[in-house]
C-alpha positions as CSV (number, residue, x, y, z in Angstrom):
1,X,10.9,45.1,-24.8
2,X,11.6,48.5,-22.7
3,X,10.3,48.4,-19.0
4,X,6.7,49.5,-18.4
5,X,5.8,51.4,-14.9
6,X,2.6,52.8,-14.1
7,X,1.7,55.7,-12.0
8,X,-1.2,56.4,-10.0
9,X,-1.3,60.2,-10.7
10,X,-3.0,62.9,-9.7
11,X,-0.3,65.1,-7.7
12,X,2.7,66.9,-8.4
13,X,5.3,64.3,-7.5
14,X,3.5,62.4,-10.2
15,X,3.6,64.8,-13.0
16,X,7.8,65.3,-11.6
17,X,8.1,60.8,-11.7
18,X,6.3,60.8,-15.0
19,X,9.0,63.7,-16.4
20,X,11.6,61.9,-14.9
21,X,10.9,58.5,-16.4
22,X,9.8,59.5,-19.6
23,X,12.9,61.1,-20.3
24,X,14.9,58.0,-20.1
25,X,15.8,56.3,-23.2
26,X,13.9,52.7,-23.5
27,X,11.0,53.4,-20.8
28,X,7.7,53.2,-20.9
29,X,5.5,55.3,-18.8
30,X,1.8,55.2,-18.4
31,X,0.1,57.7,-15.9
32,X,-3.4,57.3,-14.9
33,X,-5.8,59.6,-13.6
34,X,-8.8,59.2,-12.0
35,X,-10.7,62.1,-14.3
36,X,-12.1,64.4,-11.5
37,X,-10.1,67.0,-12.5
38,X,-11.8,68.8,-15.7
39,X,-8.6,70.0,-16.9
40,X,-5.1,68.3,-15.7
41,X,-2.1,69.4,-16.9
42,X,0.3,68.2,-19.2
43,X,1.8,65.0,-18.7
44,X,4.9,63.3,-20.2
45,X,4.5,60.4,-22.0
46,X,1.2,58.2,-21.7
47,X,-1.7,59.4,-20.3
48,X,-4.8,56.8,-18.9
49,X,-7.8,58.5,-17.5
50,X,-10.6,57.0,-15.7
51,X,-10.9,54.0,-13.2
52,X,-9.6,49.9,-14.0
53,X,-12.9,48.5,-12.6
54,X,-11.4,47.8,-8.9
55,X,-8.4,45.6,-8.1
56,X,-9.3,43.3,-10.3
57,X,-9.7,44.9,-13.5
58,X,-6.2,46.7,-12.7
59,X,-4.6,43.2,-12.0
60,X,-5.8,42.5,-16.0
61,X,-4.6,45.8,-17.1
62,X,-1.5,45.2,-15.6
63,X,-0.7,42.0,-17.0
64,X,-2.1,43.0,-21.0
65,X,0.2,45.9,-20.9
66,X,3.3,44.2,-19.4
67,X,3.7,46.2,-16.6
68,X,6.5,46.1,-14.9
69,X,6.1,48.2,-11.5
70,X,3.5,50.5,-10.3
71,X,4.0,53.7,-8.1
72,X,0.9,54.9,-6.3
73,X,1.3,58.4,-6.4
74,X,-1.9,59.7,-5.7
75,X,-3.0,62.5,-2.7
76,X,-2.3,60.7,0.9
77,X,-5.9,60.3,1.5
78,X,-6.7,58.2,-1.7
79,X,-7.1,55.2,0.5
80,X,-9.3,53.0,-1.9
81,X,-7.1,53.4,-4.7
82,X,-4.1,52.6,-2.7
83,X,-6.2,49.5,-1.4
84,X,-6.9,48.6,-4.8
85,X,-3.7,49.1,-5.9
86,X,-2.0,46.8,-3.6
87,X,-4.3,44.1,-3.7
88,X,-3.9,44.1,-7.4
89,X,0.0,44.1,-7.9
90,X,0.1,41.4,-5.5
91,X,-2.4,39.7,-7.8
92,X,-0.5,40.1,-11.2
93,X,2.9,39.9,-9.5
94,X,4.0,43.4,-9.5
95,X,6.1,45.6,-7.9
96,X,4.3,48.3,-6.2
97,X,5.9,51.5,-4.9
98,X,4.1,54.2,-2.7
99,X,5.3,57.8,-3.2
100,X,3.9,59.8,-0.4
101,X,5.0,63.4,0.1
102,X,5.4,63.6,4.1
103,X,3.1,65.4,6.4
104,X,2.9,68.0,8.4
105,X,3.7,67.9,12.0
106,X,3.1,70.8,14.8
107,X,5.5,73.3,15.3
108,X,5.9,76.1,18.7
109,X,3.1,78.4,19.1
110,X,0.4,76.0,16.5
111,X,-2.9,74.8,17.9
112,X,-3.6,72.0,16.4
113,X,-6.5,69.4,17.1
114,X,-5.8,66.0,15.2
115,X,-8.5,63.9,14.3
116,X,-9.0,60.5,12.3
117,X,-11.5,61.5,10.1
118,X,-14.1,64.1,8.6
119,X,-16.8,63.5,11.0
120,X,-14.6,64.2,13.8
121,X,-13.7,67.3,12.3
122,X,-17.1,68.4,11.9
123,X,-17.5,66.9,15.7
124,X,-15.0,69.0,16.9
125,X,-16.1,72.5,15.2
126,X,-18.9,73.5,17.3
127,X,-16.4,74.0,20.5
128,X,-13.2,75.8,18.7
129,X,-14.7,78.7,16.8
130,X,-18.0,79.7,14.4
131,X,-16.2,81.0,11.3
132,X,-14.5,78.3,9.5
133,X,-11.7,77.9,6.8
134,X,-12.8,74.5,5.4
135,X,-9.7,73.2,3.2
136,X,-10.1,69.9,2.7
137,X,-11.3,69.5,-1.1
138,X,-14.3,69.6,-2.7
139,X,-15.1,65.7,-2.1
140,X,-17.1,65.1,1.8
141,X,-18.4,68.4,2.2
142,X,-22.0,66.9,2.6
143,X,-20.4,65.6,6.3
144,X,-20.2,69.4,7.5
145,X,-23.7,70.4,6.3
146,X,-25.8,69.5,9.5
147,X,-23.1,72.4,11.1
148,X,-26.5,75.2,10.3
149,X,-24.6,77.5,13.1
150,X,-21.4,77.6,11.5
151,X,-20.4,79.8,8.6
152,X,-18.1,78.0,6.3
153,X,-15.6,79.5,3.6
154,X,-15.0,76.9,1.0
155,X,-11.8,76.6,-1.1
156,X,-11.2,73.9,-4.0
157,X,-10.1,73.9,-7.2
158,X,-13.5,72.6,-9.1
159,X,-16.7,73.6,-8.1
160,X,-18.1,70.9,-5.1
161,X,-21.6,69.5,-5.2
162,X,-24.2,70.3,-2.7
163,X,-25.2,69.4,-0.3
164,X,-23.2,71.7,1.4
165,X,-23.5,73.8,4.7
166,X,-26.2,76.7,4.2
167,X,-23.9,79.6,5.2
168,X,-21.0,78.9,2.8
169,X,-18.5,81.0,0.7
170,X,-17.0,79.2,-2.1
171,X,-13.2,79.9,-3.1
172,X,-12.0,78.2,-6.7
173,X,-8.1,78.7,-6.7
174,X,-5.2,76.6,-6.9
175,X,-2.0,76.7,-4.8
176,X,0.9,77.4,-4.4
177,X,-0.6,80.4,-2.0
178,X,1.8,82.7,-0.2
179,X,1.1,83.4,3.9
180,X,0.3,87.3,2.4
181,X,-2.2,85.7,0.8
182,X,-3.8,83.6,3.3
183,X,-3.3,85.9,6.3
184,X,-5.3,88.1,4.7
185,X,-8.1,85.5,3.1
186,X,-8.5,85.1,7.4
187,X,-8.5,88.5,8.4
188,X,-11.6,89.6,5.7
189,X,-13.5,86.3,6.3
190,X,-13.0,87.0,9.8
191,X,-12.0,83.2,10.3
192,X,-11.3,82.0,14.4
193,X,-10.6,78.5,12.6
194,X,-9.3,76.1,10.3
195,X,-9.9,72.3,9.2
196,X,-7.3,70.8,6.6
197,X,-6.4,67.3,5.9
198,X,-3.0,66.5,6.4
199,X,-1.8,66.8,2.4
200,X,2.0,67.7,3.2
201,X,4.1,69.5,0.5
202,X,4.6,73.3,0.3
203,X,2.0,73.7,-2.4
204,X,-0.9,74.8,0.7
205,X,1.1,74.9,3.8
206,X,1.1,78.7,4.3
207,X,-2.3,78.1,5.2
208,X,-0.6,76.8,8.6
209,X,1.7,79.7,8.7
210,X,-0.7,82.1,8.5
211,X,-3.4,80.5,11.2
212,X,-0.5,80.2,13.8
213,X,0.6,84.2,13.1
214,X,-2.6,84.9,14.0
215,X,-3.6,82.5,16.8
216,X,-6.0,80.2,15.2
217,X,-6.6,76.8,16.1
218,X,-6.3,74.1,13.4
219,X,-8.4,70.9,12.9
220,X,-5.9,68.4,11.4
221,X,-7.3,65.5,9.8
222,X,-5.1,62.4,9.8
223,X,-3.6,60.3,6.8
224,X,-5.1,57.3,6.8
225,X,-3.0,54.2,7.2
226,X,-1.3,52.4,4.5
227,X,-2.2,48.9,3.7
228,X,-0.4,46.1,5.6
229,X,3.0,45.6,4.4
230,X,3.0,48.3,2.4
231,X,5.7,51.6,3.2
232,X,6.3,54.8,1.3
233,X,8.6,57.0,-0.1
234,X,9.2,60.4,0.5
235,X,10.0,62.1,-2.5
236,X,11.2,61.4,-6.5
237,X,14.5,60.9,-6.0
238,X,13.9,58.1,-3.5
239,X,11.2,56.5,-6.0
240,X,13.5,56.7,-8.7
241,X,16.6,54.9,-6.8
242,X,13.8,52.2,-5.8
243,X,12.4,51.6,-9.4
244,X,16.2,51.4,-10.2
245,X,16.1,48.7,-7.8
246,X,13.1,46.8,-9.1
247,X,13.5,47.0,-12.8
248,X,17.2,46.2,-12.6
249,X,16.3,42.1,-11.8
250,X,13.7,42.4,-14.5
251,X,15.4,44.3,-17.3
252,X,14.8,42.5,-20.9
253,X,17.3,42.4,-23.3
């Protein structure tokens, strides 16, 4: 039988490990998505969509479709999948790898404000400026929506469900943006800051660029941890030399 690895998708090293894999002669690849984006891309070879049930209906999937590793490559802030997903490899007995883009870190001239969560974001607001940029997905809006005083422009990629601050712009785009672009998406919203989460990649970075050019403190929400035990990997090629690893002991003739 041909090895079986599943990926935890939802991001572009995903789609890239799924391409990868697929194209190898005598694998199997399965990629599941969670289903909260309307319309996903194309994806080589298998495609799952929807949740297992927690980490127990996962372990059973795992073992009736003789899986052989899984790579968690969803967004870094995905915390209950990952959860799920390690608690449920270790149930069934298989490998799990983490593929985690890295973050962002500070760089001369940036004023950032790092915080552990969404509420301390919000927290944190009132005292750095009373236009904000709010980039940090559609999903947990509802923890900024006390913030009345605040005017809030609003960018994800599907449209986010209320409730919502009352004086809010809302922005439907997908990166990759340019710093032309976001420099001047500040300048005619009149923005004096910004709140991301720390997603890494170069897909929305500029956003960082451009708020530093012009001065503009940033509120940087932290990754939360990984699970005990558990380590990532920084990119495809890395993931790819690891699975190597893994399948090689387990290869069936």
């Amino acid at each position: 039988m041909f090895p079986h690895v599943l990926i935890l998708g939802g991001t572009t090293e995903a789609r890239r490990l799924a391409a990868a894999l697929a194209a190898r002669p005598g694998t199997r690849v399965t990629t599941s998505l969670a289903g909260r984006v309307t319309r996903p891309g194309a994806l080589d070879g298998e495609v799952r969509v929807g949740g297992f049930g927690g980490p127990d209906g996962l372990a059973a999937w795992l073992r009736a479709e003789s899986v052989d590793a899984v790579v968690d490559a969803t967004h870094p802030f995905a915390a209950t999948i990952t959860a799920n997903a390690a608690a449920a490899t270790a149930a069934a007995r298989v490998p799990l790898l983490v593929l985690r883009r890295p973050g962002w870190g500070p760089g001369p001239g940036d004023r950032w404000h790092p915080v552990p969560s969404l509420d301390a974001a919000a927290a944190a607001l009132p005292g750095l400026g009373r236009r904000v940029f709010l980039t940090t997905g559609r999903l947990g809006l509802a923890t900024f929506a006390g913030l009345t005083e605040l005017s809030f422009v609003v960018r994800s990629v599907e449209p986010p469900e209320p409730p919502l601050p009352p004086h809010t712009d809302v922005l439907l785009a997908r990166g990759p943006f340019t710093v032309a672009d976001e420099t001047a998406l500040l300048r005619e919203h009149r923005v004096d800051v910004l709140v991301t989460k720390d997603s890494g990649g170069a897909a929305t970075s500029a956003k960082l660029t451009a708020a530093r050019d012009l001065g503009l403190p940033v509120v940087v929400v932290r990754r939360p941890p990984l699970p005990e035990g558990v380590t990532a990997l920084p990119d495809v090629p890395a993931a790819l030399e690891r699975l190597d690893e893994t399948l090689a002991p387990r290869a069936r003739p």
